[in-house]
C-alpha distance (Angstrom), angle and dihedral (degrees) to the residues before:
residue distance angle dihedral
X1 . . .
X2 4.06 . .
X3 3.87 112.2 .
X4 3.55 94.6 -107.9
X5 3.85 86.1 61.2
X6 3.81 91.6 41.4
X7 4.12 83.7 49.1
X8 3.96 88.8 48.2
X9 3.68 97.5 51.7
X10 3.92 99.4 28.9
X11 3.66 89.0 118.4
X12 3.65 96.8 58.6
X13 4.14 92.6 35.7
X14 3.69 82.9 62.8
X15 3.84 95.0 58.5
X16 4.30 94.9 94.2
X17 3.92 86.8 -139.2
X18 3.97 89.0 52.9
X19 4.34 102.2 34.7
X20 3.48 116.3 146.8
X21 3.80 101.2 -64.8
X22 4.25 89.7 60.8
X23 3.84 87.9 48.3
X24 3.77 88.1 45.7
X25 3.72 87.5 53.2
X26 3.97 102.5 41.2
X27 4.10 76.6 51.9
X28 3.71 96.4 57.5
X29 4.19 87.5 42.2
X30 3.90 135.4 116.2
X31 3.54 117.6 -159.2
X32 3.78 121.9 -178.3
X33 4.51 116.9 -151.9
X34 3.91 119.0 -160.0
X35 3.60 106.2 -165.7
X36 3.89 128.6 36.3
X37 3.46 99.5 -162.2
X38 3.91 125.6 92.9
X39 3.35 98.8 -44.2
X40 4.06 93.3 44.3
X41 4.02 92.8 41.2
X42 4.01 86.5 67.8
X43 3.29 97.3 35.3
X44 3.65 102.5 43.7
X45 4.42 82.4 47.0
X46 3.53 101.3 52.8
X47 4.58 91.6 38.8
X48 3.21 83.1 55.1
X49 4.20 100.2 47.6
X50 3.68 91.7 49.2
X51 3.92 97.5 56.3
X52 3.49 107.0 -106.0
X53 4.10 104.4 169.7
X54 3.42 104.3 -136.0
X55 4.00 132.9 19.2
X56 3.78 123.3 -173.5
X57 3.85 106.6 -162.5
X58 3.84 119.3 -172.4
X59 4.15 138.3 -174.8
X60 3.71 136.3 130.6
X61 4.03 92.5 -145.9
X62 3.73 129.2 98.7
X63 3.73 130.9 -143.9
X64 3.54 119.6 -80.2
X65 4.00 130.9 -172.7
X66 4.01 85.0 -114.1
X67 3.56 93.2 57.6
X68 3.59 101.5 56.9
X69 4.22 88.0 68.3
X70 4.20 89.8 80.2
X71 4.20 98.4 3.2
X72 4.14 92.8 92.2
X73 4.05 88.9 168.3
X74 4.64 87.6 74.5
X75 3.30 136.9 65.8
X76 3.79 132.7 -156.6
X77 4.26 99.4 -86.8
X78 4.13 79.5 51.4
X79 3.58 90.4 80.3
X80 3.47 109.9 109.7
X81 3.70 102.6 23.6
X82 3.20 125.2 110.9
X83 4.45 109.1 -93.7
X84 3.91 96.6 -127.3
X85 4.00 96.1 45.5
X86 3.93 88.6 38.1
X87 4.11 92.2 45.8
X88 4.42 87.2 48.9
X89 3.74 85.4 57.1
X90 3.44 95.3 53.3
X91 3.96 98.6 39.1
X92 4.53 86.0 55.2
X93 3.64 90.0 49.9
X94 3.58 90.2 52.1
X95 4.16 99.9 37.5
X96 3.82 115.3 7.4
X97 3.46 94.9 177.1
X98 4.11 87.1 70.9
X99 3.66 119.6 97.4
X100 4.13 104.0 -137.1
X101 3.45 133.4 177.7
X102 3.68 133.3 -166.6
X103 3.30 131.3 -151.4
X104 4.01 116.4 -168.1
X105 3.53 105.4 -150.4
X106 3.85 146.1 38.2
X107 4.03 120.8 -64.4
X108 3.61 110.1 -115.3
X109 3.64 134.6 179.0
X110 3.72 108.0 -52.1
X111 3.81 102.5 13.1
X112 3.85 87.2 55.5
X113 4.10 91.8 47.2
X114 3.74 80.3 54.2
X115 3.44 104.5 49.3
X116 3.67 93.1 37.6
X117 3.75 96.1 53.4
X118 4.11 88.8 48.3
X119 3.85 93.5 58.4
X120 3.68 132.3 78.0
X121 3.75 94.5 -146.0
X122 4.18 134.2 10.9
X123 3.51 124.0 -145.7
X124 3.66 111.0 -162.4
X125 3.66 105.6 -155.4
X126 4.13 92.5 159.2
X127 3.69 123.0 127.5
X128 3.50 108.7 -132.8
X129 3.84 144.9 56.8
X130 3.80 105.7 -117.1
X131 4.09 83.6 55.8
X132 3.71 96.8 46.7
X133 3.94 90.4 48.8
X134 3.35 94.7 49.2
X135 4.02 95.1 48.2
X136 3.85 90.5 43.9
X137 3.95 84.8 52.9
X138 3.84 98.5 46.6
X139 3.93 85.9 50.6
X140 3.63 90.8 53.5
X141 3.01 96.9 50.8
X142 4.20 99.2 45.1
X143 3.69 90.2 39.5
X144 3.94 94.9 -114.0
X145 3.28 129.6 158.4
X146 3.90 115.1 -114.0
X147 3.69 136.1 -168.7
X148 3.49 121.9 -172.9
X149 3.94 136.7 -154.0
X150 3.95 138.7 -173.1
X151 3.37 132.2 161.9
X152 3.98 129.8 -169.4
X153 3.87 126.1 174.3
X154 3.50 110.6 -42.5
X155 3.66 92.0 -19.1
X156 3.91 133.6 88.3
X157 3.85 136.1 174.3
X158 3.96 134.5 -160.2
X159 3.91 135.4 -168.7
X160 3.32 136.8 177.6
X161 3.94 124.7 -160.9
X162 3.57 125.4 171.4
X163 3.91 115.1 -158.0
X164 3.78 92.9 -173.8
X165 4.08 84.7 87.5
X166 4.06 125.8 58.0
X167 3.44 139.5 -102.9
X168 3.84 86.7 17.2
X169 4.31 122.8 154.4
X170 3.86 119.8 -122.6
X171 3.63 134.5 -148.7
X172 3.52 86.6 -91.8
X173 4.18 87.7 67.3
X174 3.77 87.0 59.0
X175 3.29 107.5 37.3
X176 3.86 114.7 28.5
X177 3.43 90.7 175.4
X178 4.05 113.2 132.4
X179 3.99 102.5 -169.2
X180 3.57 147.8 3.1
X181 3.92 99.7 -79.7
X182 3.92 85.9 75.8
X183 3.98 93.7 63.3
X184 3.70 149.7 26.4
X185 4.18 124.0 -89.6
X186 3.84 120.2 -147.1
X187 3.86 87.7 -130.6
X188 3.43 91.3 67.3
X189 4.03 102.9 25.2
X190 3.78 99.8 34.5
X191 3.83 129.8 -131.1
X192 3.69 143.8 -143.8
X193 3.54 112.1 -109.3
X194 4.22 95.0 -146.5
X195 4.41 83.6 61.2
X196 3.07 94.7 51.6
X197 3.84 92.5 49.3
X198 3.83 90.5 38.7
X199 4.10 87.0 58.4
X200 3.95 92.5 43.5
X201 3.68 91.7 55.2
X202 3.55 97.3 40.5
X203 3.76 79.6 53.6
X204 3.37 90.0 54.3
X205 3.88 92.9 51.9
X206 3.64 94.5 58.4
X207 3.94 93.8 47.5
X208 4.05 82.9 54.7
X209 3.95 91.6 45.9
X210 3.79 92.7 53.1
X211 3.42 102.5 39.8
X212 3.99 89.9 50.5
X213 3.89 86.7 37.1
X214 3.33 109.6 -128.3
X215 3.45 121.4 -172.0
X216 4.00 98.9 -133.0
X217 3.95 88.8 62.0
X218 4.03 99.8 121.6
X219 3.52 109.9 -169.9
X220 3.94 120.6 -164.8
X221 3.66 101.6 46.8
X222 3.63 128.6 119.6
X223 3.88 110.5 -143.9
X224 3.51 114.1 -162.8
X225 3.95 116.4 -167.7
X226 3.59 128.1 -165.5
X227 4.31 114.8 -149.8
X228 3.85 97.0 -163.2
X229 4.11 92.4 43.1
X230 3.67 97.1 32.7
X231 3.72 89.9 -140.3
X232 3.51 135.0 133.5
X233 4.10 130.7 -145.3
X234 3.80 123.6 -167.7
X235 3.32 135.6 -164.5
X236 3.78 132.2 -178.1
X237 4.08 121.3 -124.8
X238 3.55 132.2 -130.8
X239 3.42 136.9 -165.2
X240 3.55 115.2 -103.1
X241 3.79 110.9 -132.4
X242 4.34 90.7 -141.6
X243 3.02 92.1 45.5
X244 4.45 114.4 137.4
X245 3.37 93.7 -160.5
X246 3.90 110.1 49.5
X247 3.63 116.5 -6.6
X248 3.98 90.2 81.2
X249 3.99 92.7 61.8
């Protein structure tokens, strides 16, 4: 760390959990965001602030006027563009010391192995089952960390798993679900932009916890927050025995 780095992050240095070996090692990090929509706006904002070295940011969608309601990372003249080259321009006028990479479409099959298995944690910040499946099973299967966000409404929920341990449960254990028909879309059921940027930056806080590993990261819970009550409910995660995605490792 230079001392214009240690100058640029002296804030967060001075946090005793953080110091200068935690900046050192959110610094040398490579973080990998599916989903730049409300969820990956926050998250891809706040990564970005605290000096994580690389970001990979990924999504086939463009910017559209509705978006820009809950999707803080755009501006107007964004609309159009596609969200992962748009949300790169943003992140190197606001850090140009990070190393970011976009990629403009949606992380399928191989690809997503790929870029999965190159990253030290994965934020899923998508908006749909199939996607979150797919990233919890790629994970599993590369032993890297995830942590997981949705919002809804009023309503959001977070998890954190980290594959690097054994005998661990997935997203899959908590939410079997396969596709959409199984839950509700904000397209349809609406959403309040400040949850969705309260869940992306809580996101964001875990990534920065694990990556400077701090001992009160607890992985396997599902934290359920309510926007209207301002309440939170947890509840602990298991692996499920018949489960195809983790209970055979």
């Amino acid at each position: 760390m230079n001392d214009l780095q240690f100058q640029r992050y002296q804030r967060q240095i001075m946090v005793p959990e953080v110091g200068e070996s935690g900046q050192e090692l959110l610094l040398a990090s490579k973080i990998l965001i599916v989903g730049c929509g409300g969820l990956g706006s926050s998250v891809a904002l706040y990564l970005a602030s605290a000096g994580v070295g690389q970001l990979v940011v990924a999504d086939g969608d463009c910017v559209e006027s509705s978006n820009l309601q809950r999707q803080v990372i755009y501006r107007e003249f964004d609309i159009g563009v596609n969200k992962a080259k748009a949300t790169v321009n943003q992140i190197k006028q606001l850090n140009s010391s990070n190393k970011v990479r976009s990629v403009e479409s949606f992380l399928e099959s191989d690809r997503l192995n790929l870029e999965v298995m190159m990253a030290d944690v994965v934020l899923d910040c998508s908006d749909n089952f199939p996607t979150r499946q797919a990233v919890n099973k790629a994970c599993v299967e590369s032993g890297t960390p995830l942590i997981s966000g949705s919002a809804i409404g009023w309503v959001g929920q977070l998890m954190t798993f980290d594959f690097r341990q054994s005998k661990q449960p997935c997203y899959h254990c908590a939410v079997p679900y396969q596709d959409d028909s199984a839950g509700l879309k904000c397209s349809e059921n609406g959403v309040i932009g400040p949850v969705v940027g309260t869940l992306g930056n809580l996101q964001a806080l875990e990534a920065i916890k694990l990556i400077t590993q701090n001992a009160k990261l607890k992985p396997n819970v599902l934290n359920l927050f309510d926007g209207q009550s301002l309440t939170w409910q947890k509840f602990n995660i298991s692996v499920d025995p018949s489960c195809p995605i983790c209970s055979h490792l």
